[in-house]
C-alpha positions in Angstrom: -0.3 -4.1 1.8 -0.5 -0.7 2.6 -4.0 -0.3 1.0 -5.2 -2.9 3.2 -3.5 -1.3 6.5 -4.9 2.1 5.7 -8.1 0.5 5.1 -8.0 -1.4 8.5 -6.9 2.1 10.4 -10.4 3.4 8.5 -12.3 1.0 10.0 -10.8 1.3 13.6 -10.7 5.2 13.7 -14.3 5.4 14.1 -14.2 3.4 17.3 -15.0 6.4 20.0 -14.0 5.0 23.7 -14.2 6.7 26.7 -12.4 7.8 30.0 -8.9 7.9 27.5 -9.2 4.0 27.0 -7.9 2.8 23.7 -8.7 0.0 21.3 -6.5 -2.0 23.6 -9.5 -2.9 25.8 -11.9 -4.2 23.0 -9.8 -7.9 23.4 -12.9 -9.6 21.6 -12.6 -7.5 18.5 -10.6 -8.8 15.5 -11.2 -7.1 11.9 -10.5 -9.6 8.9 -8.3 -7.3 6.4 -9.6 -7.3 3.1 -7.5 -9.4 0.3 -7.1 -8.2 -3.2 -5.2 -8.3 -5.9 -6.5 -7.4 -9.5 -8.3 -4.3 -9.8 -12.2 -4.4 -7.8 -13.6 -3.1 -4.4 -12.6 -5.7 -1.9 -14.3 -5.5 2.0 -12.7 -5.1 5.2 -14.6 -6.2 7.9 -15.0 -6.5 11.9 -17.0 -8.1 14.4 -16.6 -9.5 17.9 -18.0 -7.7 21.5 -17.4 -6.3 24.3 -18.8 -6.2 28.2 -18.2 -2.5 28.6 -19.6 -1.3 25.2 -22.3 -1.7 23.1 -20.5 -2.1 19.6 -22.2 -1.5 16.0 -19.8 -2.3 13.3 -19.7 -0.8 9.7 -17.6 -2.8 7.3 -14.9 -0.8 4.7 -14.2 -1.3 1.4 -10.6 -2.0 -0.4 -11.4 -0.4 -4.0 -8.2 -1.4 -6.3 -7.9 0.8 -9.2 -6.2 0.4 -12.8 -2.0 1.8 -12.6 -1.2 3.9 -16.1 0.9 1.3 -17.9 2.7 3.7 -21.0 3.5 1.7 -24.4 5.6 3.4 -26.4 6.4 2.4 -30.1 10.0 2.6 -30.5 11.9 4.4 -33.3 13.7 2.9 -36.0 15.8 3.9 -38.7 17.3 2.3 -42.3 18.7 3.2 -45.0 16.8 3.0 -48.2 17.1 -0.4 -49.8 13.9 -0.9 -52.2 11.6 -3.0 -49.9 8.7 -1.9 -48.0 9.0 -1.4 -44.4 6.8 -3.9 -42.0 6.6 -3.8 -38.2 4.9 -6.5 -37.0 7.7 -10.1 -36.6 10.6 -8.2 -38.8 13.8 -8.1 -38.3 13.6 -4.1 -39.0 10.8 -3.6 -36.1 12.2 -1.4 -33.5 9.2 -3.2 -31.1 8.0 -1.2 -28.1 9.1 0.0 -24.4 6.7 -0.3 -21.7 6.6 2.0 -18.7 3.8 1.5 -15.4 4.3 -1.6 -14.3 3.9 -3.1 -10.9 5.6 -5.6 -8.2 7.6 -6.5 -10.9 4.6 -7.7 -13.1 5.7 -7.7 -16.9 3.9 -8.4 -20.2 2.8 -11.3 -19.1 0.5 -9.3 -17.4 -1.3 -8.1 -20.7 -3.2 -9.8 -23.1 -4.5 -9.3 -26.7 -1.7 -8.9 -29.8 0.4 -6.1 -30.6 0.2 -4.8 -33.7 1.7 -2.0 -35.5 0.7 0.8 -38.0 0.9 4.0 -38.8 2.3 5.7 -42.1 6.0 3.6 -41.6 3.7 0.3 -41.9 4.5 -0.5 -45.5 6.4 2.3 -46.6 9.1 2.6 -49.1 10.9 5.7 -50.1 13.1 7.8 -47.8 11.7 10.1 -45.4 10.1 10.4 -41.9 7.2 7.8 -40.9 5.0 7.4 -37.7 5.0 4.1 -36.4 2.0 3.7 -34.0 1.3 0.4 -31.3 -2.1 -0.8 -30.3 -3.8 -4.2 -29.6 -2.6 -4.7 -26.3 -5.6 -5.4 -23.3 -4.5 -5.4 -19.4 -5.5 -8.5 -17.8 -8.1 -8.0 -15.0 -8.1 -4.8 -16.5 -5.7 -3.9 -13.9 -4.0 -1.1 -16.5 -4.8 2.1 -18.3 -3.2 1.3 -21.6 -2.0 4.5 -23.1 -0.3 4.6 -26.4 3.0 7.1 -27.4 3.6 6.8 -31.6 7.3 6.2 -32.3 9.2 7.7 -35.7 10.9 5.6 -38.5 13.5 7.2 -40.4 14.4 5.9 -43.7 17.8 7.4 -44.9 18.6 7.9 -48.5 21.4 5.6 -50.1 24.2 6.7 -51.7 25.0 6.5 -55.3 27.9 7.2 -57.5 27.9 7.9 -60.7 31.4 8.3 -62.3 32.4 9.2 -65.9 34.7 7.7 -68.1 37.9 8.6 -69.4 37.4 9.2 -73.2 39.5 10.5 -76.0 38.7 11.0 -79.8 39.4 13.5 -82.7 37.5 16.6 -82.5 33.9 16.5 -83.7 32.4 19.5 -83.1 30.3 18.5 -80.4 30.9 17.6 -76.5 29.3 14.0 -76.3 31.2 11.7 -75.5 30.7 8.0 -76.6 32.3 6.0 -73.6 29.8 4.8 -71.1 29.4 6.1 -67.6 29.1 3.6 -64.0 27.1 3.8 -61.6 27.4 2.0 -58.3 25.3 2.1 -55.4 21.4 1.3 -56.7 19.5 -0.9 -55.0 17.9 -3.9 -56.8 14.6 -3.2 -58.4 15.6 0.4 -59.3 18.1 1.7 -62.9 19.8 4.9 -63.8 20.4 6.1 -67.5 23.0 8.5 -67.8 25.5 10.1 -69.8 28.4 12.0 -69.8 29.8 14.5 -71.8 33.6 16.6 -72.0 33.8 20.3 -70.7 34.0 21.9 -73.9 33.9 21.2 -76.9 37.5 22.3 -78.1 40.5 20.1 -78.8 42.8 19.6 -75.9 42.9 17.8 -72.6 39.8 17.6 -71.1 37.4 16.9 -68.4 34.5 15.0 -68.6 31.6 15.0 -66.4 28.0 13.3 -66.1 25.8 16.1 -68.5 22.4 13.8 -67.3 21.1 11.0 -65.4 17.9 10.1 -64.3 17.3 7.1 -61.0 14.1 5.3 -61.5 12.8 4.4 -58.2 9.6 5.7 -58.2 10.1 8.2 -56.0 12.1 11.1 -59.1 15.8 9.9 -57.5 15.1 11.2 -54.1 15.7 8.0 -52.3 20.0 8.9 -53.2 22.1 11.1 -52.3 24.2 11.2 -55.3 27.7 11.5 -56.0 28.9 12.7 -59.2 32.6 12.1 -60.3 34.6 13.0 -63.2 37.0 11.7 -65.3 40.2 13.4 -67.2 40.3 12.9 -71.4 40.8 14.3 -74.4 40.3 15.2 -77.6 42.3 15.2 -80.3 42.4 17.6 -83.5 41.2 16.6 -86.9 42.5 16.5 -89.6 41.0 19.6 -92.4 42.5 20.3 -96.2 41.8 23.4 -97.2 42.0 23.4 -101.5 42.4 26.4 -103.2 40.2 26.9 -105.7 41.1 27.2 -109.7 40.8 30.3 -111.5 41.3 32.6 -114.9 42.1 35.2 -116.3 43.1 37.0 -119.2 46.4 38.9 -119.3 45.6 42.5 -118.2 42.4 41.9 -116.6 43.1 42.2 -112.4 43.6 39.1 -110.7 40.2 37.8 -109.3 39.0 37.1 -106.1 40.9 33.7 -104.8 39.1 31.5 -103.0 39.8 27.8 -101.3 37.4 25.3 -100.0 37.5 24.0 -96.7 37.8 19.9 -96.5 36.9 18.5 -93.1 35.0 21.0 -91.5 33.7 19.3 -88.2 29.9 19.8 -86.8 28.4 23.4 -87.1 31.9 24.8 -88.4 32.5 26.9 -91.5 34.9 28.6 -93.1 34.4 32.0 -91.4 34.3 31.0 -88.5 37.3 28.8 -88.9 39.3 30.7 -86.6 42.4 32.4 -89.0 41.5 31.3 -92.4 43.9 31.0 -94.9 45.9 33.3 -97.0 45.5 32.8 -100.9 48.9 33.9 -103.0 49.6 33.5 -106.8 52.4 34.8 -108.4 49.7 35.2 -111.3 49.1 39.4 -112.2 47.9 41.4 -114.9 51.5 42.0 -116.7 51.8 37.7 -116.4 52.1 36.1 -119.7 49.8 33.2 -120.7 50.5 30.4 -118.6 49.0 28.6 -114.8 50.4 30.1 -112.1 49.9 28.3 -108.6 47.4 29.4 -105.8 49.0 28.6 -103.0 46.9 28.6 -99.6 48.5 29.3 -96.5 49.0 30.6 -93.0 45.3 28.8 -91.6 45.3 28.1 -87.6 42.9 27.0 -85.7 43.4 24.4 -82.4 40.6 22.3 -83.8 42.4 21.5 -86.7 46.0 19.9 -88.3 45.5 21.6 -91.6 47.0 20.6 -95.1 47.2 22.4 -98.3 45.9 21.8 -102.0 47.0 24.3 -104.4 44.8 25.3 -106.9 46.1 26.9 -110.7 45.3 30.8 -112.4 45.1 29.9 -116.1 45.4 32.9 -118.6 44.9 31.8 -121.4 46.0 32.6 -124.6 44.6 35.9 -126.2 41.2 35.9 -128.4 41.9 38.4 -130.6 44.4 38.4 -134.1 48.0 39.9 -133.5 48.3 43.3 -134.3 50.8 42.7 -137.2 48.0 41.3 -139.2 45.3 43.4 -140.5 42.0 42.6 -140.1 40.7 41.2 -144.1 38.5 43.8 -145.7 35.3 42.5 -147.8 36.3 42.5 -151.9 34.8 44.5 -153.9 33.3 43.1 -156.7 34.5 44.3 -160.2 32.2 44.4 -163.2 33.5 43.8 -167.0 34.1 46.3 -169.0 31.7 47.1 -172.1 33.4 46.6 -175.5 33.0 49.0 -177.5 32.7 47.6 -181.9 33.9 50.0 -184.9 
């Protein structure tokens, strides 16, 4: 409406009267206002005369032109779930807004099919994705269609992995054996994992997740994962350290004693046992022929309820004749006398 009354003012401010007379006095002139709708170049026109002048008329035009209509793809968020993200009639399609339109028109007032892509269309993993609008045609053409992109962000889910309580003798080592859980991955995707204790020692213990890897074809970043532990033990085991048999003869010093270690656990040995044992015999050089025990002792080590094996010094009987016998000398062979005839 107010196109077509500034077009009629157009037409009639070109009418020139004179003596101050106004339009008022040109009774058989009527101008036909120009109808329009839809975007086009409608014309206004006039005719009629008049006794006192000699009228020409020049006809105007109504031009309608296309209103900016804005379509703007909405965002949208998730959280990761293992399916691929589609825009177009799903239930996860943020859709669009529209901004621009007219007397109230709505999309009714557009034609063609709105479709979506951009990077989101299809996507998977976590991350940030453009989601772009298009397809969309103004009927009459009575719109500039302009198109805004709209962002999709996928969130990561969240996993937990927990380790397991455990306990077992001392090994040596800091695996553990129990399994580990995991809760929290989506279907279509696994973990492996395993846990392990703090240390390696004997004593109460912590145990944590030592590895784990998500297959979701994306190296685990579609989770932000929580790892938790777990409290366990480990126990001592059980070592017997056996002393080691020896001889010697009375007077000789006694020899180096030695004991062997029984239950040593993974890369352990016996000098780095912690406090090895202590070897005592009451065996000595001035001891007379006999076994005398070798008794180990005094071993400690956390790792480790140690027992004892003795072991035995043997010194054994002399091998040489007593002194009060004389060694035998060789004979000496005697020859017969000659005899001697008258």
């Amino acid at each position: 409406d107010v196109q077509r009354h500034a077009a009629k003012r157009q037409q009639l401010d070109r009418i020139r009267l004179v003596n101050g007379e106004t339009i008022s006095v040109l009774t058989g002139v009527s101008a036909t206002d120009a109808s329009g709708t839809n975007v086009g170049s409608y014309a206004n026109t006039v005719s009629g005369s008049d006794v006192n002048y000699n009228l020409t008329f020049v006809n105007g035009n109504l031009n309608i032109t296309p209103a900016a209509l804005t379509v703007t793809a909405n965002n949208d968020s998730r959280t990761y779930n293992g399916t691929n993200y589609i825009g177009v009639n799903n239930t996860g399609a943020a859709g669009v807004s529209y901004s621009g339109f007219v007397n109230s028109e709505t999309t009714s007032s557009l034609g063609g099919a709105l479709t979506y892509g951009g990077s989101a269309q299809g996507s998977r993993n976590a991350g940030t994705y453009q989601i772009s609008a298009s397809g969309l045609t103004a009927n009459n053409g009575n719109y500039t269609i302009t198109y805004v992109d709209g962002q999709l962000v996928t969130n990561k889910a969240n996993a937990k992995l927990s380790a397991s309580s455990d306990s077992r003798p001392y090994n040596g080592f800091a695996g553990s054996n129990a399994a580990p859980s995991a809760i929290g991955i989506v279907a279509g995707d696994s973990v492996t994992l395993s846990q392990a204790f703090d240390s390696a020692n004997a004593g109460n213990r912590t145990l944590n997740i030592s590895s784990y890897a998500i297959n979701d074809g994306n190296g685990g970043n579609n989770y932000n994962v929580n790892l938790q532990s777990a409290n366990g033990s480990i126990t001592p085991a059980n070592l017997t350290i056996q002393a080691n048999n020896a001889s010697m003869f009375q007077g000789q010093t006694v020899p180096l004693l030695t004991a062997s270690y029984l239950g040593l656990q993974g890369n352990d040995t016996a000098s780095n046992f912690g406090t090895p044992a202590i070897l005592n015999t009451a065996g000595s050089s001035t001891s007379p022929q006999g076994s005398y025990a070798i008794a180990p002792s005094g071993a400690n080590s956390p790792n480790y309820i140690v027992s004892y094996v003795n072991g035995q010094l043997t010194i054994p009987q002399p091998r040489f004749r007593p002194e009060s016998r004389s060694p035998l000398r060789p004979r000496r062979r005697l020859l017969p006398r000659p005899h001697l005839h008258p």
